[in-house]
C-alpha positions as CSV (number, residue, x, y, z in Angstrom):
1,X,12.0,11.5,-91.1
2,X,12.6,9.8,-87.2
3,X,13.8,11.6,-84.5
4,X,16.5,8.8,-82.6
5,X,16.4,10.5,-79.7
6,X,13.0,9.6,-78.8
7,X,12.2,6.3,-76.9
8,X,9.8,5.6,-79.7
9,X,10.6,6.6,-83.2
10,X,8.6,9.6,-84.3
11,X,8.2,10.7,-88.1
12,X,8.2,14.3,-88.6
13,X,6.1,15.9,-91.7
14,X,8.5,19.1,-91.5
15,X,11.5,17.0,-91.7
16,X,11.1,14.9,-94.8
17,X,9.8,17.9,-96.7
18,X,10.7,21.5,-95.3
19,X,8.3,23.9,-95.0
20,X,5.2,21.6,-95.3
21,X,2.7,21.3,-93.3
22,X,0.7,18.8,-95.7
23,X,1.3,15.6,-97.7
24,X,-0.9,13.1,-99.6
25,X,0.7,10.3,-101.1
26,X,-0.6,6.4,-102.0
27,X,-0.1,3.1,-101.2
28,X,-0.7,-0.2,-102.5
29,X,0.4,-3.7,-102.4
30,X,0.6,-6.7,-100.2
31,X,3.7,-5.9,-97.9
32,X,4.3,-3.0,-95.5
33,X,6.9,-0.5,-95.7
34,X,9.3,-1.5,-93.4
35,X,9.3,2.2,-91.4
36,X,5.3,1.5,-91.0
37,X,5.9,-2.1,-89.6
38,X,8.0,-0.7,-86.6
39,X,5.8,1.1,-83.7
40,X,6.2,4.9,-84.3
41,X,4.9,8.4,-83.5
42,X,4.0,11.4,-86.4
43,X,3.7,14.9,-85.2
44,X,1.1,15.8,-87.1
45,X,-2.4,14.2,-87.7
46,X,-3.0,11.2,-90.6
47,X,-5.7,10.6,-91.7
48,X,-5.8,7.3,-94.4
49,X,-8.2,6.0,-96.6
50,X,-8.2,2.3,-97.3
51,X,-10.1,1.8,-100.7
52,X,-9.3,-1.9,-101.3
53,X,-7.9,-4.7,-99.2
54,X,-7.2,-5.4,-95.8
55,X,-5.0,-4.0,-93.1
56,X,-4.1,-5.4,-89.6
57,X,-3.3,-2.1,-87.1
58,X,-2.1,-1.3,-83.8
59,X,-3.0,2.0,-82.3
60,X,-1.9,2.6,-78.7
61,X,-3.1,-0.6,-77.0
62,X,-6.1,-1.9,-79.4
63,X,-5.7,-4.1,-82.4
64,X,-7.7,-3.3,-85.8
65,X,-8.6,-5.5,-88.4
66,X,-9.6,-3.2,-91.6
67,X,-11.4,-3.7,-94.2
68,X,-11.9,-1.4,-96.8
69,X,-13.8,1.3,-97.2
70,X,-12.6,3.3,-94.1
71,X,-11.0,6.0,-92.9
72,X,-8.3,5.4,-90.4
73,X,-7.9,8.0,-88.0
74,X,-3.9,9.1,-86.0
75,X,-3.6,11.8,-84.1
76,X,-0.1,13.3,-83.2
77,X,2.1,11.3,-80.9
78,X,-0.6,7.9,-81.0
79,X,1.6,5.3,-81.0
80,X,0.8,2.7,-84.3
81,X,2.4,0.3,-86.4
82,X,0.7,-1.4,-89.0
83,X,1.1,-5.4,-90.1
84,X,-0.5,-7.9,-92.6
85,X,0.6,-9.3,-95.7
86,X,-3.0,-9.0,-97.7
87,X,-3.4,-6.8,-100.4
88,X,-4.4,-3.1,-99.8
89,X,-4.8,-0.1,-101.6
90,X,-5.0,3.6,-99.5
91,X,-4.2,6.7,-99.3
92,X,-2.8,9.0,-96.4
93,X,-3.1,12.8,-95.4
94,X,-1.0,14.2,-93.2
95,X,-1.2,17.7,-91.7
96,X,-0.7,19.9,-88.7
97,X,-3.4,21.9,-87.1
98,X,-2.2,25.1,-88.5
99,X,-3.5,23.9,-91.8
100,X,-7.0,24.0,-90.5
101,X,-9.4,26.8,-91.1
102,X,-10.2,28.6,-88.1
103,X,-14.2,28.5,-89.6
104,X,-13.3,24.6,-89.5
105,X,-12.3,24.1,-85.5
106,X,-15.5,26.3,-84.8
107,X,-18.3,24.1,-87.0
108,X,-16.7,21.0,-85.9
109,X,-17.2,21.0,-81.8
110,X,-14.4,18.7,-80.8
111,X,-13.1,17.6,-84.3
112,X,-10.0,16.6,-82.7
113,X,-12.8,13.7,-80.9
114,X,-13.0,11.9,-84.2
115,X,-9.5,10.5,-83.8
116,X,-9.8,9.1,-80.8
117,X,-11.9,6.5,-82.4
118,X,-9.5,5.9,-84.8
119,X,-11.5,3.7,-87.4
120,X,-14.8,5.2,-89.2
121,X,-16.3,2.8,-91.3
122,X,-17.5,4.3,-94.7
123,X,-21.2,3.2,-94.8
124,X,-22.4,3.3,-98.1
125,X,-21.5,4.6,-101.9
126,X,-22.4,8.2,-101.1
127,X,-20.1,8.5,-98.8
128,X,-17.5,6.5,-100.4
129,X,-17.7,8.7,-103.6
130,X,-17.7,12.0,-101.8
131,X,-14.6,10.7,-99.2
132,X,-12.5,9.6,-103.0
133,X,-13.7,12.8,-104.4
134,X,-12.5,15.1,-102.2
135,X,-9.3,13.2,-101.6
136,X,-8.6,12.8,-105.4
137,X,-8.9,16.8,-105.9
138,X,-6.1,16.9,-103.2
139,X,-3.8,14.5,-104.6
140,X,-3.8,16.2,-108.0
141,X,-3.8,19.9,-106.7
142,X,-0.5,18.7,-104.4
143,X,1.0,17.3,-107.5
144,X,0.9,20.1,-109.4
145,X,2.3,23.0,-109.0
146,X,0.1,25.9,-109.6
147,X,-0.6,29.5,-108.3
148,X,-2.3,29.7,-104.7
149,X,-2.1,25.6,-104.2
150,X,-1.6,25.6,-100.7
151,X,-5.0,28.0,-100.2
152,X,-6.7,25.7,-102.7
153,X,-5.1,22.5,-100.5
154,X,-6.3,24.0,-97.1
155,X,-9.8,24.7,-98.1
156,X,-10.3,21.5,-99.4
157,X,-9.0,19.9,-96.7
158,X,-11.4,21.7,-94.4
159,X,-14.1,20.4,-96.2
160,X,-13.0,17.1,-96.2
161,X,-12.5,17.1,-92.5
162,X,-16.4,19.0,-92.0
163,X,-17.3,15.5,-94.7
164,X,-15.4,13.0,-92.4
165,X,-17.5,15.0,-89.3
166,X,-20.9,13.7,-90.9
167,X,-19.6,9.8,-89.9
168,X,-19.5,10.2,-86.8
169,X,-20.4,12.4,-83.6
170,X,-18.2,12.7,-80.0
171,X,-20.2,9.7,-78.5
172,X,-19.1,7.4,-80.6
173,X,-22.7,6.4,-82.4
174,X,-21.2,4.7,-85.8
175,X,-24.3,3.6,-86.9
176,X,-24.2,0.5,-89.5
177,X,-26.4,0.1,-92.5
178,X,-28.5,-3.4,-93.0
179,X,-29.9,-4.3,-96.3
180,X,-33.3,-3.6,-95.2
181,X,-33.0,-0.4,-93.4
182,X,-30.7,2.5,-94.3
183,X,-28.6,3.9,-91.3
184,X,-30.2,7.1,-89.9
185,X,-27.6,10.0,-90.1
186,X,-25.3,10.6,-87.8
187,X,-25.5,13.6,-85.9
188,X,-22.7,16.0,-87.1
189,X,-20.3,16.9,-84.3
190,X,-21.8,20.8,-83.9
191,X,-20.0,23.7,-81.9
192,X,-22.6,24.7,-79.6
193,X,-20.4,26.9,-77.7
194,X,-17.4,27.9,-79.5
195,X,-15.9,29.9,-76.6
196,X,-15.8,27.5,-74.1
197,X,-14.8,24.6,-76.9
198,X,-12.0,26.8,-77.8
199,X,-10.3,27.4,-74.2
200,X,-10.9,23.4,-73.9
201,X,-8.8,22.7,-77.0
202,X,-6.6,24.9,-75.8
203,X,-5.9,23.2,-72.4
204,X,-5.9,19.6,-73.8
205,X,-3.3,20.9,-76.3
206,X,-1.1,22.8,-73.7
207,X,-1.2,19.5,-71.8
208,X,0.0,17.7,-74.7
209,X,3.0,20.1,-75.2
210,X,3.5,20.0,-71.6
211,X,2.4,17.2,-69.2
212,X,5.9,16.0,-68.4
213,X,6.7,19.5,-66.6
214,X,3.1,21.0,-66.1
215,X,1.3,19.1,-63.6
216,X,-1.1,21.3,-61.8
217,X,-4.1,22.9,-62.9
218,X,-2.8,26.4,-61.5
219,X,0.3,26.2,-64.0
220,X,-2.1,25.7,-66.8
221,X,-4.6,28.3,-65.9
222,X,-1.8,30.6,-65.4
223,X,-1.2,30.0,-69.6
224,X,-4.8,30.5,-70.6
225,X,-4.8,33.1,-68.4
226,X,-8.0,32.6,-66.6
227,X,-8.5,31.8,-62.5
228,X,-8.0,27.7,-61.5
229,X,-12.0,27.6,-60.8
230,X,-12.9,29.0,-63.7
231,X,-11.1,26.4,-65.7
232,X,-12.2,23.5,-63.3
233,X,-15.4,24.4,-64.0
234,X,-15.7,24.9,-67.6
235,X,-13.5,21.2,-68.2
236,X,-15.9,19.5,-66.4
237,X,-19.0,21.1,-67.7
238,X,-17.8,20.4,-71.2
239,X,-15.7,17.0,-70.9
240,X,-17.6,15.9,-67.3
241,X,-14.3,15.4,-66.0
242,X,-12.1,17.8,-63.7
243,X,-9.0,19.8,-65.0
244,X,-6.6,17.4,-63.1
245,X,-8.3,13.9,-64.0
246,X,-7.9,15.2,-67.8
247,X,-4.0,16.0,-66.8
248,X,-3.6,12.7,-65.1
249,X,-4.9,11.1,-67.8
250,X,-2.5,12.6,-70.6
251,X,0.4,11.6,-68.5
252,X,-0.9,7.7,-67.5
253,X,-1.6,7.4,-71.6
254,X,2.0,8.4,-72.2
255,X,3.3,5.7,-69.3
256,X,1.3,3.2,-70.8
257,X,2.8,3.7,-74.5
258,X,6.3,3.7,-73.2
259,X,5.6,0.2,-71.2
260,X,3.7,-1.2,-74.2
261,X,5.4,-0.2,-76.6
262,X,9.3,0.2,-75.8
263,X,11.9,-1.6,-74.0
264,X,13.0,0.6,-70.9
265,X,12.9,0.1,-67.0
266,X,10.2,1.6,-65.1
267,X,13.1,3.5,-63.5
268,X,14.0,5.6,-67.0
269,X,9.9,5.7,-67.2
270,X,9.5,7.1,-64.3
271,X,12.4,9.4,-65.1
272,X,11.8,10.5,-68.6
273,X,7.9,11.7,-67.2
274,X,10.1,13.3,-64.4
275,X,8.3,11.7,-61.4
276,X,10.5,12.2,-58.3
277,X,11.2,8.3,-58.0
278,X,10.3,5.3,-59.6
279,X,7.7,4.0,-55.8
280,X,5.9,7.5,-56.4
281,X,5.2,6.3,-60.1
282,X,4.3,3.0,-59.0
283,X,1.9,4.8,-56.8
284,X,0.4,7.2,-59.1
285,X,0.3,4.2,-61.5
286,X,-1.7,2.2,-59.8
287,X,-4.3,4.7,-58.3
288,X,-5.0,5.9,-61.7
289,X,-5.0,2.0,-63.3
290,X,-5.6,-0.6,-60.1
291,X,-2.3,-2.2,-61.5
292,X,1.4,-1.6,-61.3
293,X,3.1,-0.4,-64.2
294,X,4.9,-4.3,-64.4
295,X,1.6,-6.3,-63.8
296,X,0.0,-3.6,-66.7
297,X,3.1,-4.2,-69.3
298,X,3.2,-8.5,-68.5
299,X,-0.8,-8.2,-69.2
300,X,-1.0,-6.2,-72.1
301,X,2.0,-7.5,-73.8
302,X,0.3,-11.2,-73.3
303,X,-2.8,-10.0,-74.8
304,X,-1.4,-9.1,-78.1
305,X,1.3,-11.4,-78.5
């Protein structure tokens, strides 16, 4: 279901079935459904598995070329639209964060780090069968409808999401396999300190429910209810970055979606991230990026079309 309000489509899980917070479905075949084609939002995470084929992908500003196995990762409000006319075969999970074990947000330091990377290759057949295996028990048990599915649905979703953790780590160290020499593992992303990883998913998820209005790391200490410094502090001990640059950032990525992605003015950018004028965005633009918001849409729009 798309919200029309939006400057870019966004598909909400609640709104096509009520009351859900997760779907898995399949696909197959060698065109795109047409509301996949079109660059769109979800509110909620996806993760799809491409079993067969090939699929061409946009995520925010990079191009993908997939080929199966993989897992393509989406987190909420990445703007994606998917292309190609080559056969594929996947299959696509969709959930909100409620639907995660708490247990599951504490062994996995950072889960929410494996979508930023957005493709993980499936190395080899072990991980291919336990990836279909886990993902074929969900299918049937959201099929049918039997006593305690949705407890039967969460768990096994939280241990899909701990197996998807074993392919990668927060560094980004995708290791590939040669026919000589087996990959070595890759390191599972481990809580170390769950306290501190907690109030940091906390704060990067206040900022994504409210970085138009919230600017200023005193409004956002103020809702975790800890002191400025202290927050300061613990962001850049765990992230190496300060409280503001990770607020600054949030609000440059959504500029840069709306200028790549939609049709609008810098003007009704400027206005819809409610920056005073359209100079002082300019401005902030190009501190943060060393290029005007103009110069960044004419450059990125050449490189991909």
């Amino acid at each position: 279901m798309k919200n029309n309000q939006a400057l870019i489509p966004v598909y909400d899980m609640a709104a096509c079935i009520p009351g859900t917070n997760f779907i898995i479905k399949r696909t197959e075949g060698n065109s795109v459904p047409s509301y996949m084609a079109i660059p769109h939002r979800h509110t909620d995470y996806k993760i799809s598995f491409l079993q067969e084929g090939e699929v061409t992908h946009y995520t925010d500003f990079e191009k993908y070329t997939i080929k199966a196995p993989a897992l393509l990762m989406l987190a909420p409000d990445q703007v994606h639209q998917q292309t190609g006319n080559s056969y594929y075969k996947m299959m696509h999970i969709s959930f909100n964060k409620e639907f995660l074990l708490t247990e599951t947000q504490g062994v996995l330091a950072c889960w929410e780090c494996m979508f930023s990377q957005v493709v993980l290759p499936v190395l080899n057949t072990e991980q291919m069968r336990e990836i279909s295996v886990y993902l074929e028990l969900m299918y049937q048990e959201f099929k049918d409808n039997k006593p305690q599915k949705g407890l039967i649905l969460k768990n096994l979703l939280n241990a899909f999401i701990i197996c998807a953790g074993r392919l990668v780590n927060c560094k980004n160290e995708t290791r590939a396999t040669t026919a000589t020499a087996p990959a070595p593992p890759v390191p599972t992303v481990v809580n170390m300190d769950y306290s501190q990883n907690r109030i940091v998913r906390q704060f990067k998820s206040l900022i994504d429910e409210n970085f138009v209005n919230a600017t200023q790391v005193t409004q956002y200490a103020d809702m975790l209810y800890v002191t400025p410094g202290h927050l300061n502090d613990l962001i850049k001990t765990v992230t190496g970055k300060t409280a503001k640059q990770i607020i600054d950032e949030r609000r440059i990525l959504e500029a840069k979606r709306l200028l790549f992605w939609g049709e609008h003015s810098v003007k009704e950018i400027a206005g819809r991230l409610n920056f005073e004028d359209d100079a002082y965005f300019n401005r902030f633009f190009k501190k943060h990026t060393g290029n005007t918001p103009a110069l960044f849409q004419k450059t990125i729009r050449e490189k991909y079309n």
